[in-house]
C-alpha positions as CSV (number, residue, x, y, z in Angstrom):
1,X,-22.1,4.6,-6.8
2,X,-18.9,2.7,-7.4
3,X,-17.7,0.1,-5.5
4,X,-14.7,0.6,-2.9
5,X,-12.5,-2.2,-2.0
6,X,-10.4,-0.7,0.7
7,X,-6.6,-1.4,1.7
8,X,-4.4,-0.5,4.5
9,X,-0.8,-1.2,4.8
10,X,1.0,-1.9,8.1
11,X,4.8,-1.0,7.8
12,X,6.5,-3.1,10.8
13,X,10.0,-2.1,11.4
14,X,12.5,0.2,13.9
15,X,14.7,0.7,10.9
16,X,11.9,2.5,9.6
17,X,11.3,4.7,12.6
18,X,15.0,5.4,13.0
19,X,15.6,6.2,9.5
20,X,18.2,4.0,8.7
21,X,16.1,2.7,5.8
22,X,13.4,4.5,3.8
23,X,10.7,3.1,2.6
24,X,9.7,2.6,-0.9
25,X,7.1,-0.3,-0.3
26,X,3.5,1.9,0.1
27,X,3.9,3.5,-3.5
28,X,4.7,-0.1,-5.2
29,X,1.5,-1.4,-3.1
30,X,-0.6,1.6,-3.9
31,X,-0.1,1.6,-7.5
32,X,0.1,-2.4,-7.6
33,X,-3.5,-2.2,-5.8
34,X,-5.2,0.6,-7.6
35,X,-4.9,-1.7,-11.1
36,X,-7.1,-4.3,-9.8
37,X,-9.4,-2.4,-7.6
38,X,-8.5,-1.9,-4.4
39,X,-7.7,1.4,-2.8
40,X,-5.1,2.0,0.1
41,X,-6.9,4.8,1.8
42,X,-4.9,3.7,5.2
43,X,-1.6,3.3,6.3
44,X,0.8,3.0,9.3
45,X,4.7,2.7,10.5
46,X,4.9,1.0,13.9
47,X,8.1,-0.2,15.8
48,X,8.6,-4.5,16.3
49,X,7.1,-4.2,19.0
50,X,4.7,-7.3,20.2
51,X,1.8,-5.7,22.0
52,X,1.8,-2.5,19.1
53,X,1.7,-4.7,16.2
54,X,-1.1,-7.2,17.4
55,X,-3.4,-4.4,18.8
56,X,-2.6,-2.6,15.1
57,X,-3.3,-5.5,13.3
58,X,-6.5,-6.6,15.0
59,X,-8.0,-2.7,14.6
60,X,-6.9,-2.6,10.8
61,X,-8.5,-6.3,10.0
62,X,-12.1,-5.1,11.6
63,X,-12.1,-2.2,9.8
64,X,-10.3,-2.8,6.1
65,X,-11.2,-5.1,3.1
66,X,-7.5,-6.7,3.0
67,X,-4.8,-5.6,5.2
68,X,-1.4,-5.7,4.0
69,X,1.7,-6.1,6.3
70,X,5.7,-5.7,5.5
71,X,8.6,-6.4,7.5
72,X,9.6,-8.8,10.2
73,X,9.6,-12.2,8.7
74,X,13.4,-12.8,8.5
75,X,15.7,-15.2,10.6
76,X,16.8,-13.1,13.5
77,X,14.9,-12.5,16.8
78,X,13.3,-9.2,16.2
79,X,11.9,-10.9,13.1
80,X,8.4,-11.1,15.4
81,X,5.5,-10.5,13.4
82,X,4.9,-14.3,12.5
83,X,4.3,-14.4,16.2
84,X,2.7,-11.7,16.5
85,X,0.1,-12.2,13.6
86,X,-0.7,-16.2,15.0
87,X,-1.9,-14.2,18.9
88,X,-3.9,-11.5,16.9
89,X,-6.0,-14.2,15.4
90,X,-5.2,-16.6,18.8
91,X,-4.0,-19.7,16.8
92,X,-0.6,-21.3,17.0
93,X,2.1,-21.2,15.0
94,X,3.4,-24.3,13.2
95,X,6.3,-25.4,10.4
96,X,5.1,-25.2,6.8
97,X,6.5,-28.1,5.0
98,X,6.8,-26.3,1.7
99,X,9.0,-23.4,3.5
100,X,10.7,-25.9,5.2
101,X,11.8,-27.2,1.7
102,X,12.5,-24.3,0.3
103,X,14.9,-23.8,3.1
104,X,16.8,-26.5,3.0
105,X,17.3,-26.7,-0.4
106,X,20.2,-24.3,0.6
107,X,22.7,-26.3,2.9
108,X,24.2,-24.3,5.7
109,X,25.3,-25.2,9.0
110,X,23.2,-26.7,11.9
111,X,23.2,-23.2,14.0
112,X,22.3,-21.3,10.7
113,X,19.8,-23.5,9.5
114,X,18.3,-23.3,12.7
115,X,17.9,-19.7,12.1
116,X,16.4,-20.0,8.5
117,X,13.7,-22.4,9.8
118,X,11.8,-19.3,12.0
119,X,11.0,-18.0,8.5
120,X,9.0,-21.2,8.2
121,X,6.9,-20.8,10.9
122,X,3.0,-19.4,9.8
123,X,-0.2,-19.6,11.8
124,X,-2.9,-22.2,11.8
125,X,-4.9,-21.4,9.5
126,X,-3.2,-19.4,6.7
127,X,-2.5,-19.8,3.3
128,X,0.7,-19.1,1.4
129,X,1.5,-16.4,-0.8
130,X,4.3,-17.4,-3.1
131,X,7.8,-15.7,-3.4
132,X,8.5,-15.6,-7.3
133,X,12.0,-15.0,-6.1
134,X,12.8,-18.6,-4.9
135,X,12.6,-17.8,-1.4
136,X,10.3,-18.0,1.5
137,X,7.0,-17.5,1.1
138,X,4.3,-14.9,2.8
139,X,1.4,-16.0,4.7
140,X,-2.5,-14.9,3.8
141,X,-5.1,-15.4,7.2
142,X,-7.7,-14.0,6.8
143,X,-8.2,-10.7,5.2
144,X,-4.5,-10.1,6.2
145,X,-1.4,-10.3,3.9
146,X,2.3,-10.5,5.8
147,X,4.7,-10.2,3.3
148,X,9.2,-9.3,3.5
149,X,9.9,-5.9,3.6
150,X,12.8,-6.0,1.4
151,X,11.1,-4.4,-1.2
152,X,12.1,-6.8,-4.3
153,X,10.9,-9.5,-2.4
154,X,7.7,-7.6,-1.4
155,X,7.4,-6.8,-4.9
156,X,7.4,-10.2,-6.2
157,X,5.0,-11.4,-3.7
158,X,2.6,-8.2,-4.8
159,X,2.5,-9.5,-8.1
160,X,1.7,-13.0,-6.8
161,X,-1.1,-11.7,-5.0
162,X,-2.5,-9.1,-8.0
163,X,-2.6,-11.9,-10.2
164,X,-4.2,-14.7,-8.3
165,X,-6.0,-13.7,-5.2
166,X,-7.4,-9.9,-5.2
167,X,-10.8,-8.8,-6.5
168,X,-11.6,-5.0,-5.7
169,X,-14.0,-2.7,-7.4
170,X,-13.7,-0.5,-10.5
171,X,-9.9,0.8,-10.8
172,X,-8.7,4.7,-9.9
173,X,-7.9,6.9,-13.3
174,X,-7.0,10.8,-13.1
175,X,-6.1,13.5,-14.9
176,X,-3.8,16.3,-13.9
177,X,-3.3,20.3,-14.8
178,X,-0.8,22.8,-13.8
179,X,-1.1,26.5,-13.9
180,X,0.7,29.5,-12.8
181,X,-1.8,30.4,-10.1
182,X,-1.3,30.2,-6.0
183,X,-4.2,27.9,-4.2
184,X,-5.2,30.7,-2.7
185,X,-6.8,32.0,-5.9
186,X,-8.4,29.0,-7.2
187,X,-9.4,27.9,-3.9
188,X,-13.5,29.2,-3.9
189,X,-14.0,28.1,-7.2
190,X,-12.3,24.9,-6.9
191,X,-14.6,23.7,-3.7
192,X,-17.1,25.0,-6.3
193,X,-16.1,22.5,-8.7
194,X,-15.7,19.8,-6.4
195,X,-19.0,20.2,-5.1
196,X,-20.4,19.3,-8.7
197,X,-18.6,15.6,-9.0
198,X,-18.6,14.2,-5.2
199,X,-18.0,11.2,-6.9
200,X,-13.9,13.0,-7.7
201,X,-11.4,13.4,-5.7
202,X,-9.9,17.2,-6.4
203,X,-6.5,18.1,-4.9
204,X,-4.2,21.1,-5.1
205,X,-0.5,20.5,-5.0
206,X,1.7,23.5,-4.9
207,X,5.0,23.8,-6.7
208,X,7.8,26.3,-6.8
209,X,9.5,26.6,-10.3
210,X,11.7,28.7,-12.0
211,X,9.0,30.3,-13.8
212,X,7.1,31.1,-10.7
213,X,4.9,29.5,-7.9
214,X,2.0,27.8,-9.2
215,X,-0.6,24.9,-9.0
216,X,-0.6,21.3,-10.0
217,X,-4.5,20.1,-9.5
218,X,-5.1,16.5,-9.4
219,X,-8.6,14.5,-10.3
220,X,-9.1,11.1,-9.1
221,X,-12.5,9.2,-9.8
222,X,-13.3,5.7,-11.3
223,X,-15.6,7.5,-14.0
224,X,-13.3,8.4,-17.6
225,X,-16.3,10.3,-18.5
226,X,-16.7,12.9,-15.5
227,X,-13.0,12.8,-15.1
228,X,-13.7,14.5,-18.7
229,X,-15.9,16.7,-17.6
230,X,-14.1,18.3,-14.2
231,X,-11.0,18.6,-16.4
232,X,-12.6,20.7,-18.8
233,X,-14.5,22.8,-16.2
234,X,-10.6,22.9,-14.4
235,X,-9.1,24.2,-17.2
236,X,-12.1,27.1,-18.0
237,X,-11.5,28.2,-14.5
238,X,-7.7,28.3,-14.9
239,X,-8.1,30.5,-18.4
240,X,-10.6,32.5,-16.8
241,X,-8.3,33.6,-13.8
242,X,-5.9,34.5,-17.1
243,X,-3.7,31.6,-16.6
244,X,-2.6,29.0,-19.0
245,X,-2.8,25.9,-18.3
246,X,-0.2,23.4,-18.9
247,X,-0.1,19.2,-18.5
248,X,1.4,18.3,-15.3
């Protein structure tokens, strides 16, 4: 049996919700995990709201390796999840000199300054994780990781942590086929197949080309070798349905 390292990802923002900006964070993060082991089998969009995000956070933490938030560390007063983290795990908040550096390095007037500081502010307790992109850092308590939701500042502190701080298990490879066939005709003998390698993750995705409707089907397992193996017994069932299959 391999071993799984799960993540989940909290996305914390009404801008979200509304639609007024899409999110492009999870597939960075899922990818960005994956290559060092850890799988994001879990994830949520929830408004800034206080009572939401610290019952969220608490459930997630209990029940995921490493929890990984975005969103609602700016300047402004809806920017609450600081807050919010600090009464999840019931510490205070304080000033972190280092932010408080990097803040000030940057004059601006008293009333705007004053504004900056909040993004200084991280619980008792945590540790830093550092913003490649010269700004204010994230915050780690815990098995929990708050990080900006602008995503090339989310990026930057990803890469931060994937260097330095994560160990999971045995990374995710797959392999992928397309044929010309509808799910409903491959579906029996697919569950067939999957039934063989409960170890892989089958999936049937499908697609509407030119050509025709058809099948993209998708292996995910840590094992190259069985991987192997499914694929060839994928594409057999494929040719013997009088398909051809195709890469995806």
């Amino acid at each position: 049996m391999s071993k799984i390292v799960t993540g989940c990802l909290i996305i914390i923002g009404n801008e979200i919700l509304s639609g007024r900006t899409q999110d492009t964070n999870l597939q960075h993060l899922a990818t960005a995990l994956n290559e060092v082991g850890v799988r994001l089998v879990h994830a949520r969009v929830i408004p800034d709201v206080e009572e939401t995000i610290v019952t969220t956070v608490n459930e997630c933490r209990q029940t995921y390796d490493h929890v990984f938030t975005t969103g609602g560390i700016g300047p402004t007063h809806d920017d609450i999840t600081a807050d919010c983290i600090a009464r999840a795990f019931g510490v205070e908040l304080y000033m972190h000199p280092e932010i408080v550096e990097i803040l000030e390095r940057r004059e601006a007037p008293p009333e705007v300054m004053e504004s900056r500081l909040r993004m200084a502010r991280v619980p008792e307790g945590s540790v830093l994780i550092e913003n490649p992109t010269s700004g204010p850092h994230g915050f780690q308590i815990e098995n929990v990781y708050v990080m900006a939701g602008v995503p090339m500042v989310m990026q930057a502190m990803v890469s931060t942590l994937t260097k330095e701080r994560l160990n999971g298990g045995d990374p995710v490879r797959s392999r992928s086929i397309g044929a010309y066939l509808s799910e409903g005709q491959v579906a029996v003998q697919l569950g067939q197949i999957q039934d063989l390698h409960p170890e892989v993750d089958l999936g049937s995705y499908p697609f509407y080309r030119q050509e025709g409707y058809g099948t993209n089907l998708v292996m995910r397992g840590t094992d190259e070798a069985e991987l192997d193996v499914m694929l060839k017994e994928v594409k057999a069932m494929i040719v013997g349905f009088g398909a051809e299959p195709f890469d995806d």
